[in-house]
Gaussian input, Z-matrix of N, CA and C with variables (Angstrom, degrees):
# hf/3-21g

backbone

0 1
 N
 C     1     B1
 C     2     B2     1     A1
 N     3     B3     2     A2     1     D1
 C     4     B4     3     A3     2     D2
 C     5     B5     4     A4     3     D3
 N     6     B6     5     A5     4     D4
 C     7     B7     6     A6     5     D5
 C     8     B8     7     A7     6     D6
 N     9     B9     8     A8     7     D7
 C    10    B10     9     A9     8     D8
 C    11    B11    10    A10     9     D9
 N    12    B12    11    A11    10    D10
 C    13    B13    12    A12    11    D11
 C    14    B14    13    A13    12    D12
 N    15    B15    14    A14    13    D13
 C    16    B16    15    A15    14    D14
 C    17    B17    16    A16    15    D15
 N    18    B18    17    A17    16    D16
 C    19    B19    18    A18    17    D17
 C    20    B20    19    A19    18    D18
 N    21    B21    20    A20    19    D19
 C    22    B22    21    A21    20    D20
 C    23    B23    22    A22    21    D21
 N    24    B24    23    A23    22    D22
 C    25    B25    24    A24    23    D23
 C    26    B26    25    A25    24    D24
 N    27    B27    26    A26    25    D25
 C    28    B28    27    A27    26    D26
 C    29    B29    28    A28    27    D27
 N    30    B30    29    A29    28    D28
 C    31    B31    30    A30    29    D29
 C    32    B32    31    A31    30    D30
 N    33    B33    32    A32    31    D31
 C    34    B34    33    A33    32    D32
 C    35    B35    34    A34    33    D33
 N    36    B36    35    A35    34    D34
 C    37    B37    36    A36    35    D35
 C    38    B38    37    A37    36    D36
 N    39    B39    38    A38    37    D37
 C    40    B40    39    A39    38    D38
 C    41    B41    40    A40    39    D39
 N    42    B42    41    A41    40    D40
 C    43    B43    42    A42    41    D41
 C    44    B44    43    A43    42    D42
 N    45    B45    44    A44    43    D43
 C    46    B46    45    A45    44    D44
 C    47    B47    46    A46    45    D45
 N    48    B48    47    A47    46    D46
 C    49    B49    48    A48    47    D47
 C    50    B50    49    A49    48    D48
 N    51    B51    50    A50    49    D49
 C    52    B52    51    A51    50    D50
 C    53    B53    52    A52    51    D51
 N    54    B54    53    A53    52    D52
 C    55    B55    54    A54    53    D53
 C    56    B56    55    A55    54    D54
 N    57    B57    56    A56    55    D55
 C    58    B58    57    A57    56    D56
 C    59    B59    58    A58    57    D57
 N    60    B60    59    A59    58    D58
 C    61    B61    60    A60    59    D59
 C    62    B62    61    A61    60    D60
 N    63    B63    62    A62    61    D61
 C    64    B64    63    A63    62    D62
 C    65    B65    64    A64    63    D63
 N    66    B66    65    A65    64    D64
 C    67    B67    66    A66    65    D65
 C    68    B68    67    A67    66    D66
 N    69    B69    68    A68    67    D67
 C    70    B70    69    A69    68    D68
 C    71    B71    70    A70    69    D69
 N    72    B72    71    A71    70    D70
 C    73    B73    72    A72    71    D71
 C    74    B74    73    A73    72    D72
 N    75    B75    74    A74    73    D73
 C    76    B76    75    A75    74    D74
 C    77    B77    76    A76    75    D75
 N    78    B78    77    A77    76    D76
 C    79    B79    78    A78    77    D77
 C    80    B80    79    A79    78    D78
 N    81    B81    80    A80    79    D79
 C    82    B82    81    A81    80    D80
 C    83    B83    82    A82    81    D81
 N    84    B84    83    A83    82    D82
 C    85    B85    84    A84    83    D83
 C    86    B86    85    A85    84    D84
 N    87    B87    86    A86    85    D85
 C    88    B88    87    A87    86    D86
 C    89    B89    88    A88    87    D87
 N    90    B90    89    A89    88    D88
 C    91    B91    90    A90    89    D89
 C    92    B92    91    A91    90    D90
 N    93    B93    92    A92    91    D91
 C    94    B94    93    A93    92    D92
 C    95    B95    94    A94    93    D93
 N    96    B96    95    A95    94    D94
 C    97    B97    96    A96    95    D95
 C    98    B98    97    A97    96    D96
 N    99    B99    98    A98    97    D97
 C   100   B100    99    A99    98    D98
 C   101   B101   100   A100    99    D99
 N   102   B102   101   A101   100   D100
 C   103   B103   102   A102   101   D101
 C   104   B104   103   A103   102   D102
 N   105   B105   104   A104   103   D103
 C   106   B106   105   A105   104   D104
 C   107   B107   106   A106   105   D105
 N   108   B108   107   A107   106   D106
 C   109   B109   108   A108   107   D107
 C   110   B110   109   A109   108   D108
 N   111   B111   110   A110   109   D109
 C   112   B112   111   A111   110   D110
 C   113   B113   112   A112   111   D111
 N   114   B114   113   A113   112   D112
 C   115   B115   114   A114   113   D113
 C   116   B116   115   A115   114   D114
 N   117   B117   116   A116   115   D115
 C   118   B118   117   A117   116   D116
 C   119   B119   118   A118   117   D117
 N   120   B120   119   A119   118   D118
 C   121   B121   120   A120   119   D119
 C   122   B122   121   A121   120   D120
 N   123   B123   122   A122   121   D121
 C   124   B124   123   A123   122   D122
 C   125   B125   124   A124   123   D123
 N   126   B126   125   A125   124   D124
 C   127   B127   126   A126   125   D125
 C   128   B128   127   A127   126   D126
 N   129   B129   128   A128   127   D127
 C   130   B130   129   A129   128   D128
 C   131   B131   130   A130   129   D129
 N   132   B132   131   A131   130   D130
 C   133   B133   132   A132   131   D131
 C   134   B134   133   A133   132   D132
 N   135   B135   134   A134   133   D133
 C   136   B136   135   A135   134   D134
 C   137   B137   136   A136   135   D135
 N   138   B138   137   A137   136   D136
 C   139   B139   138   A138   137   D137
 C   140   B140   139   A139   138   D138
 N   141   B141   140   A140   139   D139
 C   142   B142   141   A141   140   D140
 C   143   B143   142   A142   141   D141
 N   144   B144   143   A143   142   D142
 C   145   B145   144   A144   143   D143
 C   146   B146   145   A145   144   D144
 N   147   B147   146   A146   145   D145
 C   148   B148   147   A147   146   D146
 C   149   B149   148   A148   147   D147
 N   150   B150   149   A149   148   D148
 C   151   B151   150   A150   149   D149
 C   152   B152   151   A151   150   D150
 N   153   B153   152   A152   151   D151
 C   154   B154   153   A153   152   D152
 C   155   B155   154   A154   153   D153
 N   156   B156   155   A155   154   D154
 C   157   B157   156   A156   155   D155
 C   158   B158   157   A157   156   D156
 N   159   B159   158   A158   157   D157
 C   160   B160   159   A159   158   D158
 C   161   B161   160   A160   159   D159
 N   162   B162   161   A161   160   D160
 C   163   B163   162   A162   161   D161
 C   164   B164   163   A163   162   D162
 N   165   B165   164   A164   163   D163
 C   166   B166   165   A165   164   D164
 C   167   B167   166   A166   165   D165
 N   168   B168   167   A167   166   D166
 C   169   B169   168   A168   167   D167
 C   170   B170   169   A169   168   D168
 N   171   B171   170   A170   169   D169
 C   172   B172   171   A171   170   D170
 C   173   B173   172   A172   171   D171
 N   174   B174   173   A173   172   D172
 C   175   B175   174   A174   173   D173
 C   176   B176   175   A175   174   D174
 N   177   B177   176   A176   175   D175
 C   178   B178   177   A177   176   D176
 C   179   B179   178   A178   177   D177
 N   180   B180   179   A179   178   D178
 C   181   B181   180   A180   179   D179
 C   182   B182   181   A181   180   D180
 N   183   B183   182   A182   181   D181
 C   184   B184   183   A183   182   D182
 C   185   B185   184   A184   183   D183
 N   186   B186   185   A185   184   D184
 C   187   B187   186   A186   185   D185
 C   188   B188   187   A187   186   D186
 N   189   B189   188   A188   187   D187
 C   190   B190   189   A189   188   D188
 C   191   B191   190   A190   189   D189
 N   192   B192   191   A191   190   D190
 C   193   B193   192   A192   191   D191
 C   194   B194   193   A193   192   D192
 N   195   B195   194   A194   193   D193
 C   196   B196   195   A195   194   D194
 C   197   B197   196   A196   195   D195
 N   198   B198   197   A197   196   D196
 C   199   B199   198   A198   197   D197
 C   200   B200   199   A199   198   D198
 N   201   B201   200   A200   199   D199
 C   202   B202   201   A201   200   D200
 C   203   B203   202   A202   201   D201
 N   204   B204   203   A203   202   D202
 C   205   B205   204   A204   203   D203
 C   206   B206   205   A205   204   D204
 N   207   B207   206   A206   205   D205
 C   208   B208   207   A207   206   D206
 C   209   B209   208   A208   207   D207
 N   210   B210   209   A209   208   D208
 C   211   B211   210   A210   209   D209
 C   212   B212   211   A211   210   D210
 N   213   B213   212   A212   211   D211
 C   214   B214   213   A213   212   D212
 C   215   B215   214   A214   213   D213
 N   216   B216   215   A215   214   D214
 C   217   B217   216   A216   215   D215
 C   218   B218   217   A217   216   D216
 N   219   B219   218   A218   217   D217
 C   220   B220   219   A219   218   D218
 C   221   B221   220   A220   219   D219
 N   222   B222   221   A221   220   D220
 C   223   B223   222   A222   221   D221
 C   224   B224   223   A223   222   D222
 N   225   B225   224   A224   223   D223
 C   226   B226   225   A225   224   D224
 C   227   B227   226   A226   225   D225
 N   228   B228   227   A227   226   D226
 C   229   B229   228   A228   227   D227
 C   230   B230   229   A229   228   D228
 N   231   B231   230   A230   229   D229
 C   232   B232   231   A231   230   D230
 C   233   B233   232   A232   231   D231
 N   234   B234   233   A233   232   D232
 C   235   B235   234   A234   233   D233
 C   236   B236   235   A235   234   D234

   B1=1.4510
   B2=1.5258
   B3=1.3626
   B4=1.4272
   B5=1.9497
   B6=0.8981
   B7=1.5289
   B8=1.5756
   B9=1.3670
   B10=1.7507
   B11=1.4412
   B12=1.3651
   B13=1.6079
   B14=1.3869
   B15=1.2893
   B16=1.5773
   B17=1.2297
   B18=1.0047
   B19=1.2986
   B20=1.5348
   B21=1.4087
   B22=1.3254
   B23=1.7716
   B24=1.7751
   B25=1.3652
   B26=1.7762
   B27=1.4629
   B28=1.1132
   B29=1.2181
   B30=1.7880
   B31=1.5503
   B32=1.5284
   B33=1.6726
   B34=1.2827
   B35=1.3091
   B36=1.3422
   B37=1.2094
   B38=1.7759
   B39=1.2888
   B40=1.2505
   B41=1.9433
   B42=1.1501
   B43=1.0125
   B44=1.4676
   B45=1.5005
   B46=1.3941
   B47=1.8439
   B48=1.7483
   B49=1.3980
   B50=2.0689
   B51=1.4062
   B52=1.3258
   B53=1.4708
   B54=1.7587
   B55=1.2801
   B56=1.4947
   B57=1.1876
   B58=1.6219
   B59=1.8120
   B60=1.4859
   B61=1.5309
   B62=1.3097
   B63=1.7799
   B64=1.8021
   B65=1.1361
   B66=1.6633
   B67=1.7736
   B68=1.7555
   B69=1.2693
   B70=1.4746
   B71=1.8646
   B72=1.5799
   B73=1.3334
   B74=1.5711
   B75=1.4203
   B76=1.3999
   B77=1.3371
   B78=1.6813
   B79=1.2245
   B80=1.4996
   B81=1.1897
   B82=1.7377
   B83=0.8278
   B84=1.7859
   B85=0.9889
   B86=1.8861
   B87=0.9870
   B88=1.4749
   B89=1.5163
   B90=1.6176
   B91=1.3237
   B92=1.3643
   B93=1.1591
   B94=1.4909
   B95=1.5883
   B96=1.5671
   B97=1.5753
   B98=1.5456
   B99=1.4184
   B100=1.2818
   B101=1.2307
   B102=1.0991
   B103=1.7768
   B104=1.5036
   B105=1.3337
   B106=1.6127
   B107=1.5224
   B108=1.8757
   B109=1.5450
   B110=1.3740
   B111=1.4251
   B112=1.3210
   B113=1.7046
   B114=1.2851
   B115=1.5994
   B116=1.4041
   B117=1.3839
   B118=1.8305
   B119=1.4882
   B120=1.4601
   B121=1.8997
   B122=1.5338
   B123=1.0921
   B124=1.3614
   B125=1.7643
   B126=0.5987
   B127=1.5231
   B128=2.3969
   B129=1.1089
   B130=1.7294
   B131=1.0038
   B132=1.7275
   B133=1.4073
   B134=1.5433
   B135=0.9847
   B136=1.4741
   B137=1.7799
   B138=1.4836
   B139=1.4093
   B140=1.7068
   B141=1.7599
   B142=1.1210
   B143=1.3075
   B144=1.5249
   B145=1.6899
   B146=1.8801
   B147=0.9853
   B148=1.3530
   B149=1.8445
   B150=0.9466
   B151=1.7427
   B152=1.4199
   B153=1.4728
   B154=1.3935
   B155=1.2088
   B156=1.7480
   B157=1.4531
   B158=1.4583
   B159=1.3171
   B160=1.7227
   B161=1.2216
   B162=0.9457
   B163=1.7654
   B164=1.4752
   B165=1.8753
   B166=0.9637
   B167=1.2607
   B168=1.5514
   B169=1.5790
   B170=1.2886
   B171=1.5679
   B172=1.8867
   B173=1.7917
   B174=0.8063
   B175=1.7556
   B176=1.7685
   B177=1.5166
   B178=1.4647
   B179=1.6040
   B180=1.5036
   B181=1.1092
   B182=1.4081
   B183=1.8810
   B184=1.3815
   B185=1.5438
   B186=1.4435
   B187=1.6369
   B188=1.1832
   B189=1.3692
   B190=1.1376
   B191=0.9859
   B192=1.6248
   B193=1.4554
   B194=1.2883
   B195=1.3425
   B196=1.4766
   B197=2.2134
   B198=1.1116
   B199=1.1472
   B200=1.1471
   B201=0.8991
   B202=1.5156
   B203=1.8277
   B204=1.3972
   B205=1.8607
   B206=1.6182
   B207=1.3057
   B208=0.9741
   B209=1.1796
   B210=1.6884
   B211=1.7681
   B212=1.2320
   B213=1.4142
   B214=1.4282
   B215=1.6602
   B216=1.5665
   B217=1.8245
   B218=1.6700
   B219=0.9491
   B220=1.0092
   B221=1.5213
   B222=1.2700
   B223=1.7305
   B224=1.5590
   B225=1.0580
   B226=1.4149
   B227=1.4232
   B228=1.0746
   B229=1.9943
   B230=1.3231
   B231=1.4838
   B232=1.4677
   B233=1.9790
   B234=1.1567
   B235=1.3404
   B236=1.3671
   A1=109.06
   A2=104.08
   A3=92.75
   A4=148.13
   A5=150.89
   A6=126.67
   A7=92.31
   A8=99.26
   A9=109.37
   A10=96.32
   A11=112.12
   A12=122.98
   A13=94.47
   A14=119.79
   A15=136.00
   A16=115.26
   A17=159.33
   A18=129.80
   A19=150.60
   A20=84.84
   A21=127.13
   A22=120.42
   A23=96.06
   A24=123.30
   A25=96.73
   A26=125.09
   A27=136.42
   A28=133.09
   A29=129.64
   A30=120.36
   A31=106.90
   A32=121.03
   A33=131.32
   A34=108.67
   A35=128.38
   A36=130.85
   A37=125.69
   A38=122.89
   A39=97.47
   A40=112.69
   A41=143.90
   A42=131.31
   A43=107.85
   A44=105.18
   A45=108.73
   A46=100.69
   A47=100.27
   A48=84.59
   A49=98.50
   A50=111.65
   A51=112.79
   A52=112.15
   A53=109.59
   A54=122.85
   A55=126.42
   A56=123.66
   A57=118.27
   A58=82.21
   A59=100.49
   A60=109.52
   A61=97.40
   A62=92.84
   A63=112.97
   A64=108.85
   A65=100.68
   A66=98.37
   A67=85.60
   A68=104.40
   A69=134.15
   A70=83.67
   A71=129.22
   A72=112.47
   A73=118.78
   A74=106.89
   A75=118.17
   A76=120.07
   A77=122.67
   A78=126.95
   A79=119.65
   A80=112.90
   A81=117.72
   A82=142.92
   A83=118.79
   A84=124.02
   A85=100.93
   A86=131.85
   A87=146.74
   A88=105.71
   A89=111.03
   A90=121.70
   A91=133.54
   A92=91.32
   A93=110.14
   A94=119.26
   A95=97.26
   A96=98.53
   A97=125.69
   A98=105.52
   A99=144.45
   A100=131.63
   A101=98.88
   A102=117.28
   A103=123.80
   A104=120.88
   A105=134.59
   A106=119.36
   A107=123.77
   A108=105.71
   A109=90.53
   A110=106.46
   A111=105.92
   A112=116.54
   A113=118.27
   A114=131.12
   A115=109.23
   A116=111.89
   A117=115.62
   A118=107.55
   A119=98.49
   A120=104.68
   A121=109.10
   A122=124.37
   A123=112.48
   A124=80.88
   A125=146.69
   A126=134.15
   A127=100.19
   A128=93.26
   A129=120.81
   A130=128.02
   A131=101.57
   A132=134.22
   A133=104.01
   A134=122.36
   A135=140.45
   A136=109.72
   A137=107.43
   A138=103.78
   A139=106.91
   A140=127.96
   A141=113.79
   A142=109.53
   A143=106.06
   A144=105.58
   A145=114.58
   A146=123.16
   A147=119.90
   A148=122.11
   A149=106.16
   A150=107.68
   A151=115.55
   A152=100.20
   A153=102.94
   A154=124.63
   A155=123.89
   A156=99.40
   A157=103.02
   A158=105.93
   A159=119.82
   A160=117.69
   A161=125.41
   A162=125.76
   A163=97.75
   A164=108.87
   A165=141.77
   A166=123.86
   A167=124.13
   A168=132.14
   A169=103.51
   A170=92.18
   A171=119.48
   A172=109.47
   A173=118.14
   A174=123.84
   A175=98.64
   A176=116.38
   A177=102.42
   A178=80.03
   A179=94.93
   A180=130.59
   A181=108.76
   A182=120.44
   A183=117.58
   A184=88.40
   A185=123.72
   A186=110.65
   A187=129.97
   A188=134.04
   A189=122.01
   A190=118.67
   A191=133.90
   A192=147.21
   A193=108.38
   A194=118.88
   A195=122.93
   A196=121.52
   A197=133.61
   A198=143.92
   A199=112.54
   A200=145.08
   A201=170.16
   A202=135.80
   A203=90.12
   A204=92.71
   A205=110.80
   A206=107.33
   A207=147.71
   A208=113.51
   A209=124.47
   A210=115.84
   A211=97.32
   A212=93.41
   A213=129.49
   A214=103.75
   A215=113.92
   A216=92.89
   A217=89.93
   A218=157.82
   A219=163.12
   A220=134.25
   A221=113.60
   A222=145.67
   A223=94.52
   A224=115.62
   A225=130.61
   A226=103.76
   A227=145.78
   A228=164.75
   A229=88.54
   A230=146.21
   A231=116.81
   A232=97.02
   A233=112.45
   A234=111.56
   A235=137.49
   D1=126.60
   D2=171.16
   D3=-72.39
   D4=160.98
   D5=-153.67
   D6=-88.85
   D7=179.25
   D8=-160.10
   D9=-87.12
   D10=-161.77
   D11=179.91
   D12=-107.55
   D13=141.57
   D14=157.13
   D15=-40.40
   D16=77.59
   D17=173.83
   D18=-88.96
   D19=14.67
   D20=-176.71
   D21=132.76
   D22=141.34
   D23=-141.62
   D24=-74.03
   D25=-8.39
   D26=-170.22
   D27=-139.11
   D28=127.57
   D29=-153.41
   D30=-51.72
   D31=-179.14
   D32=144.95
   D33=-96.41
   D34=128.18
   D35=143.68
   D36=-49.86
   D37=93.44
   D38=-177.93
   D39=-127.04
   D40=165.80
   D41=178.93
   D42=-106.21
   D43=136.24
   D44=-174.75
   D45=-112.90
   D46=164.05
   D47=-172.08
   D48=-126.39
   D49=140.15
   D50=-171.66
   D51=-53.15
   D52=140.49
   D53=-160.40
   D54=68.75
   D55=4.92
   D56=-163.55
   D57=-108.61
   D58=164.33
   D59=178.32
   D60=-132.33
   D61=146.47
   D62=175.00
   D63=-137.08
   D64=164.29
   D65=-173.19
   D66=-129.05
   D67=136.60
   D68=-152.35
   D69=-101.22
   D70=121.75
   D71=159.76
   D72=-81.11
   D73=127.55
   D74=174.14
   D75=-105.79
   D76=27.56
   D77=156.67
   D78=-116.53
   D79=5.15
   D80=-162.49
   D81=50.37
   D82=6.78
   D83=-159.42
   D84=-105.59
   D85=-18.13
   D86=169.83
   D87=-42.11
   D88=135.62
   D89=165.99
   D90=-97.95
   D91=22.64
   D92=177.17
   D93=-125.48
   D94=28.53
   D95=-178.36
   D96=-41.32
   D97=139.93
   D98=-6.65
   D99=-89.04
   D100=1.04
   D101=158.56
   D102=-41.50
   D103=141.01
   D104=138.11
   D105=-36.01
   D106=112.50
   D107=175.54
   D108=-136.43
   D109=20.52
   D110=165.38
   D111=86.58
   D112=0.01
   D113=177.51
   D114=-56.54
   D115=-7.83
   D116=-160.80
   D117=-87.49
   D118=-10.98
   D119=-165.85
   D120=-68.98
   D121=19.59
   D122=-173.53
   D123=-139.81
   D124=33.26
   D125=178.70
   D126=-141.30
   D127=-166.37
   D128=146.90
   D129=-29.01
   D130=-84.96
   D131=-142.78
   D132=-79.54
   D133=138.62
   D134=169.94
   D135=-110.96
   D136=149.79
   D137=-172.62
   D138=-80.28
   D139=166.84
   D140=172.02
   D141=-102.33
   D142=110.89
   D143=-172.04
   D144=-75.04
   D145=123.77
   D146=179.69
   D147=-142.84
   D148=123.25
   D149=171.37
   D150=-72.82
   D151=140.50
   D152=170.92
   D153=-89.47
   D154=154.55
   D155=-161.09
   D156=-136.00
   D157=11.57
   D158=145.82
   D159=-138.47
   D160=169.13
   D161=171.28
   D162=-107.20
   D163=124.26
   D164=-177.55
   D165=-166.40
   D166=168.37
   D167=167.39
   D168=-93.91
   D169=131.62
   D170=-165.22
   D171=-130.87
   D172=121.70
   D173=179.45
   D174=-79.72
   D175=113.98
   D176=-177.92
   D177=-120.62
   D178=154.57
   D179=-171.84
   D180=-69.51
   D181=135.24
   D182=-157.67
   D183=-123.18
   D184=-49.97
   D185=172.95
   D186=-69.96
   D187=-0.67
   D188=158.93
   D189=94.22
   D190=10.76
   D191=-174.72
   D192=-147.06
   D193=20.07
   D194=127.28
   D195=11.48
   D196=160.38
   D197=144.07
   D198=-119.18
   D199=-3.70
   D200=-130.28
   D201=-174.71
   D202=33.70
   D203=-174.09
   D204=-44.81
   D205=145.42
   D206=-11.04
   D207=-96.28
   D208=21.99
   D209=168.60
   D210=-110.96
   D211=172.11
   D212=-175.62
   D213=-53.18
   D214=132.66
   D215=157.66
   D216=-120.95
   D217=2.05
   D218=-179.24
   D219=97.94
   D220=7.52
   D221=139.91
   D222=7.58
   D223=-78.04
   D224=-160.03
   D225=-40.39
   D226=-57.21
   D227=166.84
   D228=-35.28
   D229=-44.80
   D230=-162.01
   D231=-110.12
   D232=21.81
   D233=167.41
   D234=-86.06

């Protein structure tokens, strides 16, 4: 499989709210970073769908080489 698109070298901070569900893009190619807008349908990559299970501020991962979808592990620093 080939690796995703960069989509930038640094997380989003975004706040998620408990019980609501998001789809994390895992191809980079989405314009709605870091969101799912559905750009992936022609490729691989599928989004990582996940519920939140508190409401809090979460660093999600913007390059896409993650160890840890859909947050940040800090990947981005050796790119």
């Amino acid at each position: 499989m080939e690796k995703a698109h960069i989509a930038a070298k640094e997380p989003a901070q975004v706040d998620l709210e408990v019980g609501k569900t998001y789809a994390w893009c895992a191809c980079g190619l989405s314009g709605n970073q870091p969101y799912c807008d559905g750009s992936h349908s022609k490729g691989d990559f599928k989004p990582t769908v996940f519920k939140a299970e508190k409401s809090e501020s979460v660093w999600l991962c913007q390059c896409k080489q993650t160890g840890g979808s859909p947050y940040c592990d800090g990947t981005h620093k050796g790119l």
